[in-house]
C-alpha positions as CSV (number, residue, x, y, z in Angstrom):
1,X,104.0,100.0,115.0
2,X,101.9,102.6,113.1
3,X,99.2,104.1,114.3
4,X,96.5,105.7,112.7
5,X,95.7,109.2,113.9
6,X,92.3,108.8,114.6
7,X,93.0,105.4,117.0
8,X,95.6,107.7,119.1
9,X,93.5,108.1,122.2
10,X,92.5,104.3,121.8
11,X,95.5,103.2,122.0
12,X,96.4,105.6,125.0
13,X,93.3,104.2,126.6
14,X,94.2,100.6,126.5
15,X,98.2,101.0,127.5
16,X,96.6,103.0,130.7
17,X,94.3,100.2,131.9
18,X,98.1,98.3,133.1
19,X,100.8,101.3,132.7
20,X,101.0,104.7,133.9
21,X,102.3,107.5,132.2
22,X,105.9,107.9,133.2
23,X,106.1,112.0,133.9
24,X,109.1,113.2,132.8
25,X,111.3,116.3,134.9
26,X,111.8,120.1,132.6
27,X,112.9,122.9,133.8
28,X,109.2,124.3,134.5
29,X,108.0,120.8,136.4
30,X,106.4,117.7,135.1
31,X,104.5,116.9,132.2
32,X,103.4,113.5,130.7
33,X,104.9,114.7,126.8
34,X,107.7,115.9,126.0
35,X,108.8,117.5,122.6
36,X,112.1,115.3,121.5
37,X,114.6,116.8,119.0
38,X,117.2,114.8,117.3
39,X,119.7,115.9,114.8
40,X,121.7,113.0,112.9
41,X,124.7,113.2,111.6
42,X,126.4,111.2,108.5
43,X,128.3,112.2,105.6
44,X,127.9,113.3,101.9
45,X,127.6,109.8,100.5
46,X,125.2,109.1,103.6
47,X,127.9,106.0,104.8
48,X,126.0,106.1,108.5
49,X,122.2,106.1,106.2
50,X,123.6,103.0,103.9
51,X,125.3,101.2,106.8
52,X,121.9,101.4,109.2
53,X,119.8,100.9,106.1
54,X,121.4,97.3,104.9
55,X,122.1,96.2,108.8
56,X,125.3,96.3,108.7
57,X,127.1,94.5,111.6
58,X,128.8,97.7,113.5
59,X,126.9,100.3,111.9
60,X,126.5,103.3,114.1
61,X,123.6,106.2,114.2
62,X,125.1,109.1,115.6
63,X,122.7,112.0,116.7
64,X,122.8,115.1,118.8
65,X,119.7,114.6,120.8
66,X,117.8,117.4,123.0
67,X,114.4,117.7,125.0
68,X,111.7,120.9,125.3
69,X,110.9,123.9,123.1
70,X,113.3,126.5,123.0
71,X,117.0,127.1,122.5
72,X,118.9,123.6,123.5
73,X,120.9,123.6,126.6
74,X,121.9,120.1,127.4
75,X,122.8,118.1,124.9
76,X,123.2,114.5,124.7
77,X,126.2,112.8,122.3
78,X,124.4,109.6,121.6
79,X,126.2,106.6,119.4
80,X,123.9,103.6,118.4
81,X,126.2,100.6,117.0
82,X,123.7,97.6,115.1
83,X,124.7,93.8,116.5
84,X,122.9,91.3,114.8
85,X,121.3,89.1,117.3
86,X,121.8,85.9,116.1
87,X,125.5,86.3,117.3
88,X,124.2,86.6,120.5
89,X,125.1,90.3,120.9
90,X,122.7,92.7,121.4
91,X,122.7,96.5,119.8
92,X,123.9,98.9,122.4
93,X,123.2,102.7,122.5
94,X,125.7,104.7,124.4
95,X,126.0,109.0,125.5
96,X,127.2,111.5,126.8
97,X,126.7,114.6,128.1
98,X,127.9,118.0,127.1
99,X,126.1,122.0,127.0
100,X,125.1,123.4,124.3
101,X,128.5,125.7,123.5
102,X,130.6,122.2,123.6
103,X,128.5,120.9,120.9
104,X,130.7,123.0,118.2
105,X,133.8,122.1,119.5
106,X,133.1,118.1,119.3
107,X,131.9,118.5,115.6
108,X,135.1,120.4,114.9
109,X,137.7,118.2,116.9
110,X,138.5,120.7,119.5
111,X,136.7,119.6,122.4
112,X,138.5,119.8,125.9
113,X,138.0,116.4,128.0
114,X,140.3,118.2,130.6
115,X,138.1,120.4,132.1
116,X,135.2,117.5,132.1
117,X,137.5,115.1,133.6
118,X,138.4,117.6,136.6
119,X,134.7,118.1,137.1
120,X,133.7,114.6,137.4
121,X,136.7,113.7,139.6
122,X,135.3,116.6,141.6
123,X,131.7,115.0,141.3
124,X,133.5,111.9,142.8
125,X,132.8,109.7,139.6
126,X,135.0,106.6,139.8
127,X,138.1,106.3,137.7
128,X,136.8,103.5,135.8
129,X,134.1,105.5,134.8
130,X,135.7,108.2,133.8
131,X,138.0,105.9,131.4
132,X,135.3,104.5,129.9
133,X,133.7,108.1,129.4
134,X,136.9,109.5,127.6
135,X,136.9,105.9,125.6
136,X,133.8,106.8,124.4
137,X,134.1,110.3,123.9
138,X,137.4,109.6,121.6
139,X,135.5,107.2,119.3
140,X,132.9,109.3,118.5
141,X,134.8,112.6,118.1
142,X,137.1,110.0,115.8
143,X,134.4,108.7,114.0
144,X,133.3,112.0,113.0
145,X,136.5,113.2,112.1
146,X,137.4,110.3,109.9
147,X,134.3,109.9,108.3
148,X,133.5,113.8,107.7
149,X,130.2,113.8,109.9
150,X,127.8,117.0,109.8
151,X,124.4,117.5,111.0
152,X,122.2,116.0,107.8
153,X,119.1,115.2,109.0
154,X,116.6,116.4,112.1
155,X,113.6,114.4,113.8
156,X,111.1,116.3,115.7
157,X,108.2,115.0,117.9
158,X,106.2,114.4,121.1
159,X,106.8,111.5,122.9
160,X,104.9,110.0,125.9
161,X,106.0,107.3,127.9
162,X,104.1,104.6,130.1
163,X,106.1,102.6,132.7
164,X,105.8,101.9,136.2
165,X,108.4,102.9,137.8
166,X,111.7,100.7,138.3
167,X,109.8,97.9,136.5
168,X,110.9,97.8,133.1
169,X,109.3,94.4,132.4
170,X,106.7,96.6,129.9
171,X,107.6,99.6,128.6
172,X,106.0,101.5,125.9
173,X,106.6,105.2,123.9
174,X,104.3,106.8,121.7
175,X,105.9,109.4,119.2
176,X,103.3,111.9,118.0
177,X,103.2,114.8,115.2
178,X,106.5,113.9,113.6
179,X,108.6,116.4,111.6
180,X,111.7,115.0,109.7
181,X,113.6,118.1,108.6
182,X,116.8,118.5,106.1
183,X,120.0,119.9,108.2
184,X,122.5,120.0,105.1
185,X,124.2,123.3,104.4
186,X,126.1,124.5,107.3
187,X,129.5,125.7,108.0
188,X,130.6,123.7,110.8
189,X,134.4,125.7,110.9
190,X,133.2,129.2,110.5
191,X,129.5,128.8,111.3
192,X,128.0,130.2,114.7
193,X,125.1,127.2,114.5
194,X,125.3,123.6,114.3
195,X,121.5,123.1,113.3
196,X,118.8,124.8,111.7
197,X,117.8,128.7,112.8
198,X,114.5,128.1,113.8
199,X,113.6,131.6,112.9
200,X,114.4,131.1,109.4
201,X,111.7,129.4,107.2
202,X,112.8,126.7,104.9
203,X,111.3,125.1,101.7
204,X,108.7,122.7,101.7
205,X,111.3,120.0,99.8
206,X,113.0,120.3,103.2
207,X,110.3,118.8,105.5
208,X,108.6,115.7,105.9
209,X,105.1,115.3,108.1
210,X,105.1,111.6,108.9
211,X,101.1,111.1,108.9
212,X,101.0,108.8,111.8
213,X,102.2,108.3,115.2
214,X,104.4,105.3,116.3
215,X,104.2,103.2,119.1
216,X,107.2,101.2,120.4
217,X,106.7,98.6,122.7
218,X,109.8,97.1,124.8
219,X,110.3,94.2,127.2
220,X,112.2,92.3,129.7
221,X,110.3,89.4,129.9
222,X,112.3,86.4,131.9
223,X,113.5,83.1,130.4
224,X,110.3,80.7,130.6
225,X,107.9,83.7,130.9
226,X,105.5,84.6,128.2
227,X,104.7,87.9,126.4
228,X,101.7,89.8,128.7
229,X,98.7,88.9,128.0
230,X,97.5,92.7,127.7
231,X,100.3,93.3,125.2
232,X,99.4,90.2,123.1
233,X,95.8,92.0,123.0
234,X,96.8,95.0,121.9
235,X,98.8,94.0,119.1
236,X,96.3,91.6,117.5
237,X,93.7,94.6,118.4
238,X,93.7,96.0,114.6
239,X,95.4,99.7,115.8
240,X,98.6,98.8,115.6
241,X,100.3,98.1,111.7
242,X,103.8,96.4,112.5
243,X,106.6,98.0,110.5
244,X,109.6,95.8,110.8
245,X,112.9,98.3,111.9
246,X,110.6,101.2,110.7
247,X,113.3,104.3,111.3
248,X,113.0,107.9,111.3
249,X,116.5,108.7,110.7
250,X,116.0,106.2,107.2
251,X,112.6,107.9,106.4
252,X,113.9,111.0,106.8
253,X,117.2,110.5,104.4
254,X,114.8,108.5,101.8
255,X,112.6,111.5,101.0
256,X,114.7,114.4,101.8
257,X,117.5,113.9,100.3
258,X,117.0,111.1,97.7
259,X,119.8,112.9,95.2
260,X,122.1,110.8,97.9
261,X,120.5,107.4,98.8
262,X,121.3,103.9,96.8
263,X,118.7,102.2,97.8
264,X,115.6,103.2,99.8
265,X,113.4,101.4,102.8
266,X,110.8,98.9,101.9
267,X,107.7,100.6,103.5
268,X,108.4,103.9,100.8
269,X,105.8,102.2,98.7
270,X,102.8,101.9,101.7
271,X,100.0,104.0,100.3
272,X,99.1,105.3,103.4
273,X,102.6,107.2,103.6
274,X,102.2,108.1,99.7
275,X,100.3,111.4,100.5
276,X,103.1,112.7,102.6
277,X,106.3,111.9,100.7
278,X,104.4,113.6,97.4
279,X,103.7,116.7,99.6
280,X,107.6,116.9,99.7
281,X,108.4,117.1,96.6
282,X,109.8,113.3,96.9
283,X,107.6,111.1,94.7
284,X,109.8,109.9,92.5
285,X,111.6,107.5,95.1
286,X,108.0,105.8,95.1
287,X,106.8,103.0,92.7
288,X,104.8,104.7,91.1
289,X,103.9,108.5,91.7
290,X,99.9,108.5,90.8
291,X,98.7,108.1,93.8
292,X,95.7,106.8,93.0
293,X,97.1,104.2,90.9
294,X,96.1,101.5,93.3
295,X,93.1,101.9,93.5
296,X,90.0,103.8,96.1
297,X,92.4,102.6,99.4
298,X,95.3,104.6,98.7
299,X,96.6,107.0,101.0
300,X,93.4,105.9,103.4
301,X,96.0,105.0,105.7
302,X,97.5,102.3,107.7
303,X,96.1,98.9,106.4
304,X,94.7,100.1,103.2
305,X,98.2,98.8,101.6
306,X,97.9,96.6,99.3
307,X,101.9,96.9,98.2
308,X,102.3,95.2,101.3
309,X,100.4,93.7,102.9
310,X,103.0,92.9,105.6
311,X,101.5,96.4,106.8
312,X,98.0,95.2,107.6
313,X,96.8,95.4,110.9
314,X,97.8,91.8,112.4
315,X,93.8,90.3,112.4
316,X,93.1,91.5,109.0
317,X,94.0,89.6,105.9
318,X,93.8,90.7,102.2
319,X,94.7,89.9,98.9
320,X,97.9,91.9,96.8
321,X,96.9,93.1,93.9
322,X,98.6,90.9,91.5
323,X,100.0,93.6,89.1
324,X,101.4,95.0,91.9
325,X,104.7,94.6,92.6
326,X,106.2,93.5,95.8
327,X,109.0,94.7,98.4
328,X,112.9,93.3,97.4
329,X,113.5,93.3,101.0
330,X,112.1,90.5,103.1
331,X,110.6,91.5,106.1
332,X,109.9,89.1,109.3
333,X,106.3,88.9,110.2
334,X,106.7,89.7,113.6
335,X,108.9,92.5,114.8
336,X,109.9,92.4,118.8
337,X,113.3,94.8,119.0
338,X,113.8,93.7,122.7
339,X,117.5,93.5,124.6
340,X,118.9,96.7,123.7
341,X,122.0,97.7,126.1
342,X,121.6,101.2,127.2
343,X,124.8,103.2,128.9
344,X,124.5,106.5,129.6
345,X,127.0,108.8,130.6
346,X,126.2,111.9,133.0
347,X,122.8,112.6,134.5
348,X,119.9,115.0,133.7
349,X,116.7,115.8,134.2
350,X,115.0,116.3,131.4
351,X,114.7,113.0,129.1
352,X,114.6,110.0,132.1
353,X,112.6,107.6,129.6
354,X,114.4,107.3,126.2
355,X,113.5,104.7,124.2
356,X,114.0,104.3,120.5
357,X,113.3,102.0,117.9
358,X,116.5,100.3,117.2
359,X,116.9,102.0,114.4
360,X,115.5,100.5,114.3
361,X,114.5,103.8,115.6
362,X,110.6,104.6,116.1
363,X,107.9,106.4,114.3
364,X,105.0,109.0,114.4
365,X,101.3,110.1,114.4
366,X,99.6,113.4,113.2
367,X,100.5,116.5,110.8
368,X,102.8,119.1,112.4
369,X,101.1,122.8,111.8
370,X,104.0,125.0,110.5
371,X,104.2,126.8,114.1
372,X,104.6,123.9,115.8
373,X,107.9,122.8,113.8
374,X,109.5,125.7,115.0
375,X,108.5,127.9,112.1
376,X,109.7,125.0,109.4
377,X,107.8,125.1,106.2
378,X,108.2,122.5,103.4
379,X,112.5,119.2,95.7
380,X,114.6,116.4,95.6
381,X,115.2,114.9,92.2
382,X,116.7,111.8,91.8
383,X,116.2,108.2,90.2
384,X,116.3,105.3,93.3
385,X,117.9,102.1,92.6
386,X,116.9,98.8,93.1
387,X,116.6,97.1,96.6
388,X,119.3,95.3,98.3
389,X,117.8,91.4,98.2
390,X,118.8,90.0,101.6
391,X,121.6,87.3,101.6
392,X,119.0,84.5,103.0
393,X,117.1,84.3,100.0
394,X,119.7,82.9,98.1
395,X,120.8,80.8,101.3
396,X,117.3,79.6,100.9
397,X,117.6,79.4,96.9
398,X,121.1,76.9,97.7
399,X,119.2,75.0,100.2
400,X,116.3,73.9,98.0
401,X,118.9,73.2,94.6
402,X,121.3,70.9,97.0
403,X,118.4,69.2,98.5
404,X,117.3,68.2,94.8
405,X,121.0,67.7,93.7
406,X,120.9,64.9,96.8
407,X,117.6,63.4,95.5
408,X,118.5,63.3,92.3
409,X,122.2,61.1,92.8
410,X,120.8,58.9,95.2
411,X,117.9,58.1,92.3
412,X,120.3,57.8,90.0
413,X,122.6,55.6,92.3
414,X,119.8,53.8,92.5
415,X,119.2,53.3,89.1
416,X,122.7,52.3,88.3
417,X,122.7,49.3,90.7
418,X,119.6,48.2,88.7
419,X,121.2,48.4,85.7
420,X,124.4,46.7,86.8
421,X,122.3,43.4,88.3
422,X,119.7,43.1,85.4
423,X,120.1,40.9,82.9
424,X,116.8,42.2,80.9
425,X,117.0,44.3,77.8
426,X,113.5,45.4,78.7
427,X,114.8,46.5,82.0
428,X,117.6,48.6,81.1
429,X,115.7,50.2,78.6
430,X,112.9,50.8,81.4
431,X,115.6,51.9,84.1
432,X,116.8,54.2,81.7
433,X,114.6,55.7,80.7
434,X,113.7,56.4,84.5
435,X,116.7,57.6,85.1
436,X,116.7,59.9,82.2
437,X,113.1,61.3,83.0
438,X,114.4,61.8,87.0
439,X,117.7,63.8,86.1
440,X,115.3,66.1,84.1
């Protein structure tokens, strides 16, 4: 869900009446936020962006994900493969854990699973375990060695977590002041860095300040049992603006680096958003790029959409405008990405709640101030095409012509037997006449 800036603290305030904030371990103590980094990787033609982006069954996110200000020191190897879940699978989210001088070696294919093998035999990990953890390590060191994987695109943001602890029956994340920042351009081989100097300013066509924060709401709820009441509440309160798989990583790609993408995410086009993707030098991916071409609501954000109204908050209801034209993509009214299978190899401290929006993956509140994006500043040029129409459309399209096709034989059939028994002129001239009129 979105979340408008200014209903933030509301929405705080109402989670805290049933779930406290879960405080989360650093290296200076506890603290109830946490600043979350993630760098994605995916090729030149964006294979991992396209697969995530159209659903494909198997598609896999992978990310290099860290926690805290400062120079990364733990690093966590995260792969995210996409099951759809009428197959009865569910998506599953695996990692790993390496330091931050490893981190080179993985992306370059010379990473030594030796020396981390003796040290978790030495830890007294089981040997099953450690199979499994080379297992995964190899498919993900393959994977980005076969498909040519480099850092591409960076999500930045505060997240705070509610939970009560060892109950996961509710749990909810709140992603604040997101920052979607460009990776492309290093040397991987010869380089010394495998993501951005933070030191070094880049140009505003390299950042993107998401304009709201994002709330993600997860739950175990048992066969028979219903959703909490509270939670109900709280999504029907008018705060929250559903936004079916809404995705950083896919945001991110979309406005950044549109030279690249086929086909872009259906909430592009929500005028609330509009405001933000101009201010980076992205507009051209949009509709239409006047922003005010919708009227007085544009860019007054979530719920003043009238591109979509999908977007409104779930007690509001409001008319399209009818010159306005409408999403490709068909997007389920109500969004509940629940049964996500977690593994996660190693432990650490830092990062105990993790939850993401399967890809999809989550979303964000207020503007970044240039400091606080670790000293990131903020043109893309490049026509969009079409969206992809989803397959059960036509399904549907087939469904209605064959359930017409059956009305109209057994009409006819109909019709024939009259024809055969009459013995009327005046009747077979009716009957066929019906028929005629029918099969037309």
């Amino acid at each position: 869900y979105w979340v408008n800036t200014e209903d933030v603290s509301k929405v705080k305030y109402a989670v805290l009446q049933h779930l406290p904030v879960f405080l989360q371990k650093t290296a200076t103590g506890e603290t109830d936020s946490q600043l979350t980094n993630s760098v994605y990787l995916d090729n030149t033609s964006l294979e991992l962006y396209h697969g995530r982006l159209d659903k494909t069954p198997g598609a896999i996110a992978a990310r290099l994900r860290w926690y805290g200000n400062g120079k990364p020191e733990t690093i966590f190897v995260e792969r995210k493969t996409h099951r759809d879940s009428w197959t009865g699978e569910v998506s599953v989210k695996e990692r790993f854990i390496v330091k931050e001088a490893d981190v080179q070696s993985i992306m370059t294919g010379r990473f030594d699973k030796g020396k981390h093998r003796a040290k978790m035999v030495a830890e007294g990990k089981s040997e099953a375990d450690i199979e499994e953890w080379e297992q995964l390590v190899d498919e993900i060191c393959q994977a980005i060695d076969t498909k040519l994987l480099v850092p591409t695109m960076r999500t930045q943001y505060m997240r705070t977590a509610f939970q009560i602890p060892f109950d996961a029956t509710v749990r909810v994340s709140l992603d604040t002041n997101l920052c979607m920042i460009s990776e492309r351009g290093y040397d991987l081989e010869n380089g010394k860095r495998w993501h951005r100097d933070p030191a070094v300013p880049i140009q505003n066509t390299e950042i993107a300040r998401f304009p709201h924060a994002v709330l993600e709401v997860k739950l175990e709820v048992k066969e028979g049992s219903s959703t909490p009441e509270w939670v109900s509440e709280l999504q029907n309160s008018g705060m929250l603006y559903e936004v079916h798989k809404f995705s950083k990583f896919i945001h991110g790609c979309a406005t950044l680096i549109s030279e690249d993408v086929q086909s872009v995410p259906y909430w592009i086009d929500d005028n609330s958003i509009r405001e933000s993707i101009l201010a980076s030098g992205a507009g051209h991916i949009l509709v239409n790029d006047n922003s005010t071409e919708h009227g007085e609501r544009a860019g007054a954000g979530p719920g003043a959409n009238q591109i979509y109204p999908h977007l409104l908050p779930h007690n509001t209801t409001a008319e399209p405008d009818k010159g306005a034209r409408t999403s490709q993509q068909k997007v389920p009214n109500v969004a509940k990405g629940f049964g996500q299978k977690y593994t996660n190899y190693g432990v650490a401290n830092q990062g105990a709640y993790d939850s993401d929006d399967e890809d999809g993956e989550d979303c964000e509140c207020s503007m970044w101030p240039t400091s606080t994006c670790m000293g990131y500043s903020a043109e893309t040029n490049a026509a969009t095409s079409i969206q992809k129409i989803e397959p059960k459309v036509f399904f549907a399209n087939e469904r209605t012509f064959l359930h017409w096709v059956h009305m109209g034989v057994l009409l006819s059939g109909v019709a024939s037997s009259v024809l055969a028994f009459a013995a009327n002129d005046a009747i077979v001239q009716w009957c066929g006449g019906l028929c005629v009129r029918v099969l037309l």
